[in-house]
N, C-alpha and C positions, 0 to 999 in steps of 0.2 A: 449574498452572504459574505463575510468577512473572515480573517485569521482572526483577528482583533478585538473581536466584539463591537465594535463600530458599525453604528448604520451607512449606509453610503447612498446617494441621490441615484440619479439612472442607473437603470439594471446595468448598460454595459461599462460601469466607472466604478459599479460598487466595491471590487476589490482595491483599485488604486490607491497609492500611497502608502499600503498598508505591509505591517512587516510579517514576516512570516509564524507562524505560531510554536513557541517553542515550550512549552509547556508538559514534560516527563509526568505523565498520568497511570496512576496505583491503581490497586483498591483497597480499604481497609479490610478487614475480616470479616465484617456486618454487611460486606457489598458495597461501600457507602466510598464513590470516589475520591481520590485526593493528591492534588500535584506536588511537583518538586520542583526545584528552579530549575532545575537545565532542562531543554531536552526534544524529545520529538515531536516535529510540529503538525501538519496535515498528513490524511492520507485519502484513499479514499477506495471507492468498489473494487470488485473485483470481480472475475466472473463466475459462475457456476460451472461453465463447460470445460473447468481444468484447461491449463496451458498447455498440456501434453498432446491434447486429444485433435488438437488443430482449431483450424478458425471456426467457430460456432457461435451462436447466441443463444445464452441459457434462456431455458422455456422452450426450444425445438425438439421434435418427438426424440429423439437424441440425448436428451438432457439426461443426466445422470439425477437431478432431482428437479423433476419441473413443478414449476409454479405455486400449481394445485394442491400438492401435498402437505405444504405448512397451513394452507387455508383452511385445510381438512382436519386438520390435526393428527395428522399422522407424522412419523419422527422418519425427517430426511434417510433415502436407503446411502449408502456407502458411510464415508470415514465422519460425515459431519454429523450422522446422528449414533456415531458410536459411544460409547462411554467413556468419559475420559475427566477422572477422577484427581486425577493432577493439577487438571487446567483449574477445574472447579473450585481447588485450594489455593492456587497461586494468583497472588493479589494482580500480579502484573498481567494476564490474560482476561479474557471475559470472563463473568459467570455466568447461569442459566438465563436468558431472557433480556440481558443487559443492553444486549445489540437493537433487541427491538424497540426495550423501551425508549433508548437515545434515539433512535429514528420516527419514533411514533409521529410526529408533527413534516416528517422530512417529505420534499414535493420532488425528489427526485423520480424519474420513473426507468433512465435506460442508461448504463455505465459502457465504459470500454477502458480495457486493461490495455496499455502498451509496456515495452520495453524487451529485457532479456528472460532466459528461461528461469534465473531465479526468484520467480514467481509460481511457480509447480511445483509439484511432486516428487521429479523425475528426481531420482536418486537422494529422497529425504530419506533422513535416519530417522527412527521413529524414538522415541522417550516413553517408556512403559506411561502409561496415565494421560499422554498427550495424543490426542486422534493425530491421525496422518491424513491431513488436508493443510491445502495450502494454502498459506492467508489471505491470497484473493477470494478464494471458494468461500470461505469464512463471513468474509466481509462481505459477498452476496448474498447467502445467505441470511445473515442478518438483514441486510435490505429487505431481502425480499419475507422474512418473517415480519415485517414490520408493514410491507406492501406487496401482496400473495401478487402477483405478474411483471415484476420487476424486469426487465430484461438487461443481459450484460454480456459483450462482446469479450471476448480473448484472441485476438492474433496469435497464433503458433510461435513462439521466439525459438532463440536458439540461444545455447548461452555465450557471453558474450559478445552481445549486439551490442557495437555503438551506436550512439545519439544519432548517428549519418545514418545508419542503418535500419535504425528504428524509423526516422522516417522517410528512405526510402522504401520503405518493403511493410509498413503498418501505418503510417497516416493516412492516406486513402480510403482505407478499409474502414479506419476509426471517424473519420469525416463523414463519410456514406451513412455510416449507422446510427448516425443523429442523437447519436448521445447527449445528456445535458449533464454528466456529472464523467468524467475522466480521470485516470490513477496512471501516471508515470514514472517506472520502478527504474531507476538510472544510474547509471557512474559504477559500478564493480568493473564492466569490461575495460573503462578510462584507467580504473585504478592496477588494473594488472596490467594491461599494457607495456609495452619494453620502453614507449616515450610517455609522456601525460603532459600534455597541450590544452589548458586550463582555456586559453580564447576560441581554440577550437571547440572546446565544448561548448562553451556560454555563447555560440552564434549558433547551435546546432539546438541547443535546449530554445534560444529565443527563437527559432523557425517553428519549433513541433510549436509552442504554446503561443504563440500569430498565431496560426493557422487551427489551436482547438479552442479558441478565448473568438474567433472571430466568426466562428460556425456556432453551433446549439449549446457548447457548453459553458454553464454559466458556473459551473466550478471545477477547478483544475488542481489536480494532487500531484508533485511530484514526490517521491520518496526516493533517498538517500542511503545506503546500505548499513548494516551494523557491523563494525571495528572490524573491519578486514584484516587487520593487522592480529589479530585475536584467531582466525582459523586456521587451521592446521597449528602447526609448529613453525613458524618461519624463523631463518639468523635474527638476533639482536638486531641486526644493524638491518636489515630486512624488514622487518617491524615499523622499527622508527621511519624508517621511507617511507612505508606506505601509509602510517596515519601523518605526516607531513604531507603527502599528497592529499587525504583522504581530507586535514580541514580545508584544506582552497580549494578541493571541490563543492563542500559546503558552502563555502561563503560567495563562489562563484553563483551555484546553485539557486543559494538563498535569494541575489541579487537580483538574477534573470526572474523569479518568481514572483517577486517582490514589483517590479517593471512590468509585469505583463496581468497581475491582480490574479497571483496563484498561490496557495500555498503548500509550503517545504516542510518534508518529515524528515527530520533526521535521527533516521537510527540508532546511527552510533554514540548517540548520548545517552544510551542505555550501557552502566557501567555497573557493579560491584554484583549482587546477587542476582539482579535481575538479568544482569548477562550471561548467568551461569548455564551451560548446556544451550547455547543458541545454532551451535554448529555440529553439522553434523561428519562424519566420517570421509565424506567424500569432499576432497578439496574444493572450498565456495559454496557447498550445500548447505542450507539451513536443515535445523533437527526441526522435527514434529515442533517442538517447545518455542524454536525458531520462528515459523507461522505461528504460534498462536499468540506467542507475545507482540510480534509485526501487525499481527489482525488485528489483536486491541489498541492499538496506536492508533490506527487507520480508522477503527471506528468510533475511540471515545473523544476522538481531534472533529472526527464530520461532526458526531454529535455534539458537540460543544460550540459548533459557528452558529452563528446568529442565524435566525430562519424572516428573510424578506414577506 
């Protein structure tokens, strides 16, 4: 499958040449999806077993919601089958069933999550109306409401891991587990950083995706963070630094993705309402609204590739 919409010949060429997908995806009020020019491109799974909770595979008696439970028709226990009447009105997150039905045709069957902590929970602010799960959990979920035994790996991060760190201490783990669909959440730790060494990253982003493009996974997500420059309160001049850094990592990003037949979400082309409340109280945490807007990225970009 492609960014593009483009069929492509052998499985392992089908993403080459192809540019990344940058297409800012809504929804109307009827449900009924509908893009903008700019904006985020791929994303992809996530896992069940929350990033907090350490390395697991959703579906182990462990699971916070295994498997079985959406097959059954029983409503996920914790934050993902709470009520959250916010999400259900707000164009830019899923509504009820949407995730599945984008997935309905998808042949994915085992994900793996890498990068930093801000892919959890851990210290989300919550938004009255928006459950407090984190948009990896989200976007398993959806999987696996769409295919009841999905499995999906999370590595334990820590926040701010860099690219080097991610694969020293997570690619092994995410190799072993034979995933065929993978999500790589990147660049916040690059972008606060005291240096920001743009060729350093794009040798360290072209090592993880060699090495998850040349084992089982035949699609590869990296995502991008949303406007760093936008959390907290930072100086003017603070600001302007870091979305200056924040596009060349972009386009760094987009390049190496682009090179190895992956595609790029970027975030922070989420701008005017839809970025409103993304962040939450603790410096670099997303709010509840945070994930759920992230999730929908993630999943109406998989659902939108062509299916081989």
């Amino acid at each position: 499958m492609t960014g593009s919409g483009e069929r492509q010949g052998p499985a392992q060429d089908r993403f080459h040449g192809q540019k990344p997908n940058r297409g800012l995806v809504g929804r109307r009020d009827g449900g009924e999806r509908t893009g903008r020019a700019r904006s985020a491109g791929g994303s992809g799974p996530a896992s069940e077993s929350g990033g907090h909770t350490g390395r697991r595979a959703a579906g182990d008696p462990a699971d916070p919601c295994p498997p079985g439970e959406q097959a059954a028709g029983r409503a996920p226990r914790g934050p993902l089958g709470a009520e959250a009447p916010g999400e259900h009105a707000d164009r830019w997150c899923l509504s009820p069933g949407e995730g599945a039905e984008l997935f309905a045709d998808a042949e994915w069957r085992r994900a793996v999550v890498l990068g930093d902590s801000i892919a959890d929970s851990v210290g989300m602010t919550v938004v009255p109306g928006w459950a407090r799960a984190p948009w990896t959990d989200r976007v398993a979920a959806a999987l696996r409401e769409a295919r009841p035994g999905f499995a999906c790996l999370h590595p334990r991060g820590r926040r701010d891991l860099p690219l080097s760190h991610v694969r020293s201490t997570q690619l092994a783990d995410a190799l072993g587990f034979g995933a065929d669909l993978a999500l790589l959440s990147c660049g916040a730790a690059e972008l606060r950083a005291a240096s920001f060494e743009p060729d350093v990253i794009e040798m360290e982003l072209g090592r993880i995706l060699a090495a998850l493009r040349s084992a089982a996974c035949r699609t590869v997500l990296v995502v991008t963070p949303f406007d760093l420059a936008s959390a907290g309160s930072p100086p003017a001049a603070r600001r302007s630094a870091v979305r200056a850094r924040q596009r060349l990592l972009v386009e760094r990003v987009e390049s190496v993705a682009l090179r190895h037949g992956c595609v790029a979400v970027d975030l922070a082309a989420y701008g005017g309402a839809a970025a409103s409340g993304l962040w939450g109280t603790r410096p670099g945490r997303l709010s509840s609204r945070g994930h759920a807007l992230a999730a929908a990225a993630v999943v109406r970009t998989l659902g939108g590739l062509p299916r081989t």
